[in-house]
Backbone as CSV, one residue per row, in Angstrom:
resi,resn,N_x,N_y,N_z,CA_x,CA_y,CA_z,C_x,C_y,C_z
1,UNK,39.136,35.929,264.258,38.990,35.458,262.900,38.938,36.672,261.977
2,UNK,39.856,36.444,261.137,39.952,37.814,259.885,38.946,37.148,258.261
3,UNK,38.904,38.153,257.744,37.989,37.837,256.630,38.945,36.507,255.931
4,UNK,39.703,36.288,256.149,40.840,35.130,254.999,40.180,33.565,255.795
5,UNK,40.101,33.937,256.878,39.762,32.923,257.843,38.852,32.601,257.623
6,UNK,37.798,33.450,257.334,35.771,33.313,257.170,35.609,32.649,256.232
7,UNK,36.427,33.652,254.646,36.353,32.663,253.360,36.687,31.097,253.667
8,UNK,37.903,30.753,253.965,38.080,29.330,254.197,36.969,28.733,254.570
9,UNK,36.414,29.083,255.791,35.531,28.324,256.956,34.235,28.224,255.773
10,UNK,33.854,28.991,255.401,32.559,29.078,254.726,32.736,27.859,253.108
11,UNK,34.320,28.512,252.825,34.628,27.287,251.783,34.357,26.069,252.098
12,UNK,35.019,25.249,253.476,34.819,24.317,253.865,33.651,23.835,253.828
13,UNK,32.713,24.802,255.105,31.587,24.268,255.179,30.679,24.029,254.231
14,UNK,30.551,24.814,253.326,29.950,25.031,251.761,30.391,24.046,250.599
15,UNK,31.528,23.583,251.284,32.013,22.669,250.233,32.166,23.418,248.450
16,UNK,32.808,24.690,248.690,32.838,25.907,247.669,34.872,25.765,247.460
17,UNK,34.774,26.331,246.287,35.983,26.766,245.770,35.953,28.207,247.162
18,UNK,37.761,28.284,247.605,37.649,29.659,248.271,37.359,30.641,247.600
19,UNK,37.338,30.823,245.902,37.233,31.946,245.222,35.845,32.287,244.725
20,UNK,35.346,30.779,244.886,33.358,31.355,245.085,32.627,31.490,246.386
21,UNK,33.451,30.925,247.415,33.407,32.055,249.083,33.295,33.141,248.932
22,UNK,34.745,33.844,248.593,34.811,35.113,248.659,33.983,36.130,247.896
23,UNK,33.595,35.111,246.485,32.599,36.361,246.125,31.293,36.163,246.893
24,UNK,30.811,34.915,247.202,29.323,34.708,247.951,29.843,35.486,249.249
25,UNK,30.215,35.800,250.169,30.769,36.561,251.082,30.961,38.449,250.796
26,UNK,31.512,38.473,249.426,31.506,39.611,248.949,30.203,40.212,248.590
27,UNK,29.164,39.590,248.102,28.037,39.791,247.312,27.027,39.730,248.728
28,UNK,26.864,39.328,249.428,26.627,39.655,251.429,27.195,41.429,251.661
29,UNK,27.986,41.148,251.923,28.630,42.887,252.035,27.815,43.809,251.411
30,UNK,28.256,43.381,250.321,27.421,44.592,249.308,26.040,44.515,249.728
31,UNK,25.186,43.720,249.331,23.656,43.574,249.555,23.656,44.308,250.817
32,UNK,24.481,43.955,252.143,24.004,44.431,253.679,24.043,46.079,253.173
33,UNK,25.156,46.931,252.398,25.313,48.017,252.217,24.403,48.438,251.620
34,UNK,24.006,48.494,250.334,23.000,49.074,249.599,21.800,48.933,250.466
35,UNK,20.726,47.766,250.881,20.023,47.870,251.818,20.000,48.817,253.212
36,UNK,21.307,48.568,253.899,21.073,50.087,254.940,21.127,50.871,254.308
37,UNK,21.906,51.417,253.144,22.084,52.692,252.452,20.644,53.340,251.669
38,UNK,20.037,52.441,251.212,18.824,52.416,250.701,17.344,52.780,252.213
39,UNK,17.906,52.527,253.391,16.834,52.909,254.740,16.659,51.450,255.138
40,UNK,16.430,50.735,254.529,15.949,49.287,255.273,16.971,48.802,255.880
41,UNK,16.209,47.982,256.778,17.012,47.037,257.851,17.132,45.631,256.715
42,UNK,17.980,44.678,257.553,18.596,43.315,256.883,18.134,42.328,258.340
43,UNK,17.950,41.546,258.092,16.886,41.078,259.108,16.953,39.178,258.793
44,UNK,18.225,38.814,259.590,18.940,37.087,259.245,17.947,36.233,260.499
45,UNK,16.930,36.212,260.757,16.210,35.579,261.553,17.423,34.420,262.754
46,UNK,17.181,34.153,263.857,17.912,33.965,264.849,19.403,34.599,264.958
47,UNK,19.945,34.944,264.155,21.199,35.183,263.631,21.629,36.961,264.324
48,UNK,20.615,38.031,263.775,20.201,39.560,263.998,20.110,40.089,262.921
49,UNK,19.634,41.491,263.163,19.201,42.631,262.604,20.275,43.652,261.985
50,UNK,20.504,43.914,261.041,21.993,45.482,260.730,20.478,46.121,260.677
51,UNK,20.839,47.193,261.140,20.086,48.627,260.707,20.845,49.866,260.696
52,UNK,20.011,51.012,260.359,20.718,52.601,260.572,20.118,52.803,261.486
53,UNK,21.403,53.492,262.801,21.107,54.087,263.529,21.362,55.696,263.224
54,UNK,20.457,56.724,263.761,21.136,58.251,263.468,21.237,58.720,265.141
55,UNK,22.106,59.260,264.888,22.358,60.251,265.990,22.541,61.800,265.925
56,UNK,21.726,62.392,266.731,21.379,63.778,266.706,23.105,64.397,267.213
57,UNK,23.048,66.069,266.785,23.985,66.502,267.125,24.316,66.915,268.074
58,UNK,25.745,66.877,268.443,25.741,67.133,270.119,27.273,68.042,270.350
59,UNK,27.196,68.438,271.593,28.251,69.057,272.408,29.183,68.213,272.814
60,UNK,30.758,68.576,272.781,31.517,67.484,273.142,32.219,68.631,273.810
61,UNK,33.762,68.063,273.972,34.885,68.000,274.854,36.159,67.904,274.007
62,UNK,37.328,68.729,273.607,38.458,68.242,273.265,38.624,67.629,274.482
63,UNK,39.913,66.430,274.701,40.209,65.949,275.832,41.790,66.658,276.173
64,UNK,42.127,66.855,275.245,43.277,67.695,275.189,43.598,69.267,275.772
65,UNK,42.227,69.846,275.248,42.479,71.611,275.668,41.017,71.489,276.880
66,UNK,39.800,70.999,276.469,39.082,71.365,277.415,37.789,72.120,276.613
67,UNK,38.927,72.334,275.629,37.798,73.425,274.620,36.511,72.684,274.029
68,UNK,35.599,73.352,274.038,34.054,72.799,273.713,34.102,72.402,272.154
69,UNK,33.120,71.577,271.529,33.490,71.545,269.846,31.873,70.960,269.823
70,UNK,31.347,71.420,268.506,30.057,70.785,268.173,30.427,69.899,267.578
71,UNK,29.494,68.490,267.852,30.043,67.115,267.129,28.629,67.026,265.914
72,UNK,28.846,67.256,265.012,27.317,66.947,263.867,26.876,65.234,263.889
73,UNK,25.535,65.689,263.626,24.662,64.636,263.562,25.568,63.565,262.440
74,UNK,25.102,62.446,262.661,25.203,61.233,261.535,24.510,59.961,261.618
75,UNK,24.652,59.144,260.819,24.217,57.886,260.810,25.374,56.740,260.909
76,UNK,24.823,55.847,261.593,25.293,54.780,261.764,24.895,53.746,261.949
77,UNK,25.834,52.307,261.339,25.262,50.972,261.187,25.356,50.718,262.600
78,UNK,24.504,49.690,262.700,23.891,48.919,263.938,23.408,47.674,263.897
79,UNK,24.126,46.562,264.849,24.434,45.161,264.815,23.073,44.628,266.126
80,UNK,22.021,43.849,265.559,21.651,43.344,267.110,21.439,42.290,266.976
81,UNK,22.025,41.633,268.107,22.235,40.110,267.313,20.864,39.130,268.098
82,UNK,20.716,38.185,267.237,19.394,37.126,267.576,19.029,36.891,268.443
83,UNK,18.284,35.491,268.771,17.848,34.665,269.924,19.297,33.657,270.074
84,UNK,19.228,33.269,268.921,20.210,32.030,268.752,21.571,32.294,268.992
85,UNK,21.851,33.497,268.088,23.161,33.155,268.467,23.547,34.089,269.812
86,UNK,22.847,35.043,270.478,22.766,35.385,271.904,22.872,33.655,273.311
87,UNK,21.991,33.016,272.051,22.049,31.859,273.638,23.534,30.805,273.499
88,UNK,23.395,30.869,271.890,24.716,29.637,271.826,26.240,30.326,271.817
89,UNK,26.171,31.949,272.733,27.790,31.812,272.891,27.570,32.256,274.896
């Protein structure tokens, strides 16, 4: 399912114009962003958790030459999903 697909489905179910989907769908996005971007987690009860994950910096591998390369630290989003929807797929 691609985002064109979601809007529909959510239109349907919502019984929404697709063009007030996409912004209620759009206005989700954003909120999930500014909130991790801001440090807090987003937290959809049975559904899961987005948070920031960070990861420290590390030693890698070209796979190509062999040659060593430092990989720098960063952050990253992180998906963990519920009770619910863990049991109902």
């Amino acid at each position: 399912m691609n985002k064109g697909d979601l809007v529909e489905k959510i239109a349907f179910k919502a019984n929404l114009k697709k063009s007030e989907a996409e912004k209620a769908l759009k206005a989700f996005e954003e909120s999930v962003v500014e909130a991790l971007s801001g440090g807090e987690k987003v937290t959809l009860v049975g559904f899961g958790t987005f948070s920031v994950s960070n990861r420290s910096a590390r030693k890698g591998r070209n796979p190509q030459t062999g040659e060593e390369i430092s990989i720098p630290a960063k952050s990253v989003p992180k998906f963990s999903a519920g009770k619910v929807l863990k049991e109902s797929i």
